[in-house]
C-alpha positions in Angstrom: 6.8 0.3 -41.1 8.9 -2.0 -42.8 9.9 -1.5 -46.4 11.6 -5.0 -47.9 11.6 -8.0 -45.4 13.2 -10.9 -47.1 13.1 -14.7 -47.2 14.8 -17.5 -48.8 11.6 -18.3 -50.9 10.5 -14.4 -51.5 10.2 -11.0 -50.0 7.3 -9.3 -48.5 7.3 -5.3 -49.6 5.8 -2.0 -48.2 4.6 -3.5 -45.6 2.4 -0.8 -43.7 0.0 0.1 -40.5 -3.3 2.2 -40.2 -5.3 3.2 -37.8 -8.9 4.4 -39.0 -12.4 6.0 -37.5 -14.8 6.3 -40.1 -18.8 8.0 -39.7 -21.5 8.9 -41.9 -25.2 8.6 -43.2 -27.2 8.6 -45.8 -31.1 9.7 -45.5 -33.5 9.4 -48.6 -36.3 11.6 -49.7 -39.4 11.3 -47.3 -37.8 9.6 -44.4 -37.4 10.5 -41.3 -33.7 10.7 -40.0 -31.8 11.6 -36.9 -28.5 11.6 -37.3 -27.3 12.0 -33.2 -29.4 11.5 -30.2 -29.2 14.5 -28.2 -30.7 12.1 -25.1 -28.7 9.5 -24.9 -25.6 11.1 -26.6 -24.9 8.3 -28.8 -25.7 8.0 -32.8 -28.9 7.2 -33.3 -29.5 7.2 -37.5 -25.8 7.6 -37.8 -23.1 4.8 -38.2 -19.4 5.2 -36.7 -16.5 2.5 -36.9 -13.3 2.4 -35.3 -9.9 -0.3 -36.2 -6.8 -0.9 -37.4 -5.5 -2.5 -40.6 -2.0 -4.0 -41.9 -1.0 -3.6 -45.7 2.1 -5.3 -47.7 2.9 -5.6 -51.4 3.6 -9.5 -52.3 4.3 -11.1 -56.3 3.2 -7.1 -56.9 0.1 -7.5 -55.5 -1.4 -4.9 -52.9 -2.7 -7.3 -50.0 -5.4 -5.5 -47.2 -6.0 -6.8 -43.9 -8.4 -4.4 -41.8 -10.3 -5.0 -38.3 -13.2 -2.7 -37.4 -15.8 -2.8 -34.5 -19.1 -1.0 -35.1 -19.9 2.2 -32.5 -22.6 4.2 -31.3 -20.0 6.5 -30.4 -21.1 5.7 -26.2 -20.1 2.1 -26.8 -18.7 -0.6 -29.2 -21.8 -1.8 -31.0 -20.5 -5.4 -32.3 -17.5 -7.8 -32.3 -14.1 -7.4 -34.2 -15.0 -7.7 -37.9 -12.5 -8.1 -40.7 -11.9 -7.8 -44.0 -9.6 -8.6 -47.0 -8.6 -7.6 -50.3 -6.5 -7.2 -53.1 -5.8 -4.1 -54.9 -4.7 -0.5 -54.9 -5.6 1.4 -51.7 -9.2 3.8 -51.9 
């Protein structure tokens, strides 16, 4: 989005947008699992997450700012969560 914004004190770098949907599962030996509920169409054993994030370089550090909401894939399944850290992107 922005690539250098400068200020009298310091500059804020690479300063970047994402949107993201992420879904999985994980099932263990012996257990039962359903991953989708053919019923009620929604994920039953499966999680699902949905947001947007902001990213910017600052002193050379890689700052991360994400906001997710939890789905069932029929509706939102929590409030806004968020989350930050400091490093290189995964």
């Amino acid at each position: 989005m922005i690539d250098v914004l400068r200020f009298p004190w310091g500059e804020f770098r690479d300063l970047r947008g994402r949107v993201f949907f992420d879904i999985g599962a994980a099932k263990l030996e012996n257990q039962e699992f359903d991953f989708w509920d053919s019923q009620e169409d929604k994920l039953k054993d499966g999680r699902a997450a949905y947001g947007y994030g902001i990213q910017v370089t600052l002193l050379g550090l890689q700052l991360h700012w994400d906001f997710a909401r939890l789905t069932d894939l029929k509706q939102s399944r929590s409030g806004l969560k968020t989350s930050f850290y400091i490093g290189a992107q995964f």
